[in-house]
C-alpha positions in Angstrom: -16.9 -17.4 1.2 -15.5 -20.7 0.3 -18.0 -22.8 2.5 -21.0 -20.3 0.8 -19.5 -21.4 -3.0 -19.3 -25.0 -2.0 -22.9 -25.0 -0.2 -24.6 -22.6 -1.8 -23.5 -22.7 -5.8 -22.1 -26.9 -5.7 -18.6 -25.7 -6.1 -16.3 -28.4 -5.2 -14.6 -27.4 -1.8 -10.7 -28.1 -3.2 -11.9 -25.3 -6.0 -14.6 -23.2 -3.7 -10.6 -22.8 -1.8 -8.3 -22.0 -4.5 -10.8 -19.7 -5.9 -11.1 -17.4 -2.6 -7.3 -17.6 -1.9 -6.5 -16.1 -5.7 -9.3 -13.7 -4.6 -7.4 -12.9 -1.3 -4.0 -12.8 -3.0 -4.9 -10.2 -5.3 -7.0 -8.5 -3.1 -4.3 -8.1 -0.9 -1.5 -6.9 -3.4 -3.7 -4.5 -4.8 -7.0 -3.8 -2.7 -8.2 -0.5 -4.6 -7.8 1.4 -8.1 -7.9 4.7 -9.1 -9.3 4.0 -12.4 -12.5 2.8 -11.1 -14.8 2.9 -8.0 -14.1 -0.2 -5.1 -17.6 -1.8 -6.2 -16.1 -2.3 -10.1 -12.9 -3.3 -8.9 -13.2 -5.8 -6.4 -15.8 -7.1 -8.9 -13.2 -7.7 -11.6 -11.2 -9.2 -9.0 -13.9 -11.4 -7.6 -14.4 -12.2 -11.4 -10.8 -13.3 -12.3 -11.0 -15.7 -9.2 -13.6 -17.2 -10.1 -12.5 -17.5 -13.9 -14.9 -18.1 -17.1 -16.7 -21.6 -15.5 -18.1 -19.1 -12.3 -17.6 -15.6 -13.8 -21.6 -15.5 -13.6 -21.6 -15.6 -9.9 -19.6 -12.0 -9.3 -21.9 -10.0 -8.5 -23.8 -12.6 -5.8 -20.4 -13.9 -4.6 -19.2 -9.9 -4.2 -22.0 -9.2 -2.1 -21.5 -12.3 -0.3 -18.0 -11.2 0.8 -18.9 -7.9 1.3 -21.6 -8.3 3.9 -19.1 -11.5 5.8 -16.1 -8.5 5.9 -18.2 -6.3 7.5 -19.4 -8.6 9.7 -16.4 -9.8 11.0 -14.7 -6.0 11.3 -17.7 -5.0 13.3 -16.6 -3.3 16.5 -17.8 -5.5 19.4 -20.2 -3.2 21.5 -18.2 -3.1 24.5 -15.2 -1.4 22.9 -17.5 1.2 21.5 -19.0 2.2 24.8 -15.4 2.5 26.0 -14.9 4.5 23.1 -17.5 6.8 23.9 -16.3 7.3 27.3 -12.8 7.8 27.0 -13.8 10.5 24.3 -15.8 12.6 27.2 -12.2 12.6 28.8 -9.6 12.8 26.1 -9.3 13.3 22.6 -8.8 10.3 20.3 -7.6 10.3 17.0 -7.6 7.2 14.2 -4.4 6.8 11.9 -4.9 4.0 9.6 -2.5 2.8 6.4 -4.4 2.1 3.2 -6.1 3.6 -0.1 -7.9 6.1 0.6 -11.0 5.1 -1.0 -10.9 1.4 1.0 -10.1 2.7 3.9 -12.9 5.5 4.0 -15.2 2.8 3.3 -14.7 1.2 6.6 -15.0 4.2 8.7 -18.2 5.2 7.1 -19.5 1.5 6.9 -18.3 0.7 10.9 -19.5 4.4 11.9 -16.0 5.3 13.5 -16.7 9.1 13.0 -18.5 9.8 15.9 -15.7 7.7 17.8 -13.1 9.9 16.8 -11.5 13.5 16.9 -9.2 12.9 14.2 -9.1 10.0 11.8 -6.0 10.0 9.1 -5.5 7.6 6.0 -2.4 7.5 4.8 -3.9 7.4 1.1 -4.7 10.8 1.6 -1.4 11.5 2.8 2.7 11.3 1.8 3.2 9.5 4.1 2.0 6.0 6.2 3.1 4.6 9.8 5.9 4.4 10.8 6.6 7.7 9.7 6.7 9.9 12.3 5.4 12.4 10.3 2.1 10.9 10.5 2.1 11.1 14.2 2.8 13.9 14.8 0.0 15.2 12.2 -1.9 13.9 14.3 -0.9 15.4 17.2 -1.2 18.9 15.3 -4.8 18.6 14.8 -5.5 17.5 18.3 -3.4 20.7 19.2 -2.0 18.6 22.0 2.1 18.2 22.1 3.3 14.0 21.3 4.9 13.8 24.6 1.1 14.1 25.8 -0.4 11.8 23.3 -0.8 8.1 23.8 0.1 5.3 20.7 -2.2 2.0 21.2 -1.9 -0.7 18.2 -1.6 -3.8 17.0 1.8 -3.5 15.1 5.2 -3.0 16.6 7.1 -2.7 13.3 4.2 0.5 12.3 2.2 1.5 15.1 4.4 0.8 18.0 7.6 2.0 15.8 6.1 5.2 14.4 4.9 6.1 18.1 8.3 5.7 19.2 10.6 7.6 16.3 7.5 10.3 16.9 8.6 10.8 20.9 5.1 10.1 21.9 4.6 10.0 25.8 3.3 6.3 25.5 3.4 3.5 23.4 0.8 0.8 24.2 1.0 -3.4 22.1 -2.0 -5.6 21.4 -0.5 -8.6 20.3 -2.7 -10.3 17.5 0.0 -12.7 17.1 1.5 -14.4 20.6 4.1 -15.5 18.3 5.4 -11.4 17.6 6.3 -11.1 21.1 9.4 -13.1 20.4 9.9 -12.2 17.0 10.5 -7.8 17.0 12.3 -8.0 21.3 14.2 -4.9 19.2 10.6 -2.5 19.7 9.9 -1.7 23.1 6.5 -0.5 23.4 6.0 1.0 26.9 3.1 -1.1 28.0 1.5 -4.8 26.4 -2.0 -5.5 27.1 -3.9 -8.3 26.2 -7.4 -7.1 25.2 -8.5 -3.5 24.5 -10.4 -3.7 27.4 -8.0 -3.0 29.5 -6.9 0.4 28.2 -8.7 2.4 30.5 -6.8 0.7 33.7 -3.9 2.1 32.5 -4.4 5.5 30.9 -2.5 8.6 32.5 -5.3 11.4 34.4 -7.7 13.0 31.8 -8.3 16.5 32.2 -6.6 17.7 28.8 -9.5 17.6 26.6 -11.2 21.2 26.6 -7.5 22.6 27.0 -6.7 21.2 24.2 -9.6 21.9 22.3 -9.1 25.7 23.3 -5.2 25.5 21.6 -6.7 23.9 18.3 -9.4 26.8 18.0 -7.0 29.2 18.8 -4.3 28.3 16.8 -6.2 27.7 13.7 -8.6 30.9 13.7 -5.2 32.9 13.8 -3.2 31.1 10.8 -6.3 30.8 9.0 -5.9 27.0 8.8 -9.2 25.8 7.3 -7.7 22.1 5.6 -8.0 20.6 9.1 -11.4 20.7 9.9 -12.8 17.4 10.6 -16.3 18.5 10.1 -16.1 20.6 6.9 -13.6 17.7 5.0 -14.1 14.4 6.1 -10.4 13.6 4.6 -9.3 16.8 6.4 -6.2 17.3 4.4 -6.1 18.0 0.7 -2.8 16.3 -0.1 -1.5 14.2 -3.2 -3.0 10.8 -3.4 -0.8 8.1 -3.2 -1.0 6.6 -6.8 0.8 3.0 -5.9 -2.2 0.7 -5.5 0.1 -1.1 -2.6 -0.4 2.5 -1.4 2.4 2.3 1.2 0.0 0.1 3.4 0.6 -2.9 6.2 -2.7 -3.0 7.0 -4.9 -1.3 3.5 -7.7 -4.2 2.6 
């Protein structure tokens, strides 16, 4: 965004900078509000950045970054075919930390539904990884027991963490950061891989999907359990939202 403010609008670059880091700063502290929709908000906040001198550019520069976020969150084709495949073995579920409104945005806007059995924002929630509480939610609506279930993230101190405290059967690391393998030696995950790709090589037997299919159905039709249907509510649990705009997240913008 800065290179687009300096090429595009003459901004000088040491300002086109500053301008998209006050942006980011803010964005980051507070990504979403419940006062108003994301479009309004991020707007105000593009707006402030920008201050009186650019305020006129919002809306062009909002659309800017809004197109270039997308764009860089896309999920590379080869991870969605293995997506797609594993899900014809296993069921996979999606628990992400954020607003709910933000992070909804992204599922809908990358088309993660049809990835997915179960996808859970922990805006919708009282509660956001590590909690164990979240996992094993999860688990619940999969109707498949956490000593079954496999953890595979990016974060040891959340995902890795959460997937431990939760007795999962597996915890699995993608390192973003070289520099965390040295820094949290206290979480153990169970395996470390090096690109996403590689998740299939290391997965236990399938087999478990249409069994545990059968226990969801089941269980649900005879305690009347409605709230977790994936198809019926897309947020498929109506609990309190999470009114702090920091909204318990690592990972929420």
């Amino acid at each position: 965004v800065a290179e687009y403010l300096h090429e595009e609008h003459k901004i000088p670059r040491d300002q086109a900078a500053h301008i998209t880091q006050t942006f980011l700063k803010a964005f980051r502290l507070c990504p979403d509000n419940p006062e108003c929709d994301l479009n309004t908000w991020r707007c105000h906040l593009w707006s402030t950045s920008l201050t009186v001198q650019y305020s006129h550019l919002t809306q062009n520069v909002y659309l800017k970054w809004l197109h270039l976020r997308y764009y860089y969150l896309s999920i590379d084709d080869n991870v969605k075919r293995m997506l797609i495949n594993l899900r014809k073995q296993y069921l996979l579920g999606l628990i992400t930390n954020g607003p709910s409104s933000a992070q909804w945005e992204k599922v809908e806007r990358l088309n993660l539904m049809p990835l997915f059995d179960c996808i859970l924002v922990s805006g919708d929630l009282p509660w956001a990884k590590p909690d164990q509480k979240i996992f094993l939610k999860a688990c619940k609506y999969l109707g498949v027991e956490p000593k079954r279930c496999v953890m595979i993230g990016d974060k040891l101190e959340t995902d890795i963490q959460g997937g431990i405290e939760a007795d999962l059967g597996i915890t699995i690391w993608l390192p973003l950061d070289k520099n965390s393998i040295v820094e949290h030696e206290s979480i153990q995950p169970d395996f470390m891989i090096s690109s996403i790709l590689e998740l299939p090589d290391i997965l236990p037997p399938a087999g478990l999907k249409s069994a545990a299919y059968r226990s969801r159905t089941v269980n649900q039709h005879q305690n009347g359990d409605k709230s977790l249907s994936f198809l019926q509510n897309r947020r498929m649990l109506s609990m309190p939202e999470i009114e702090d705009c920091n909204s318990n997240s690592s990972d929420g913008s």
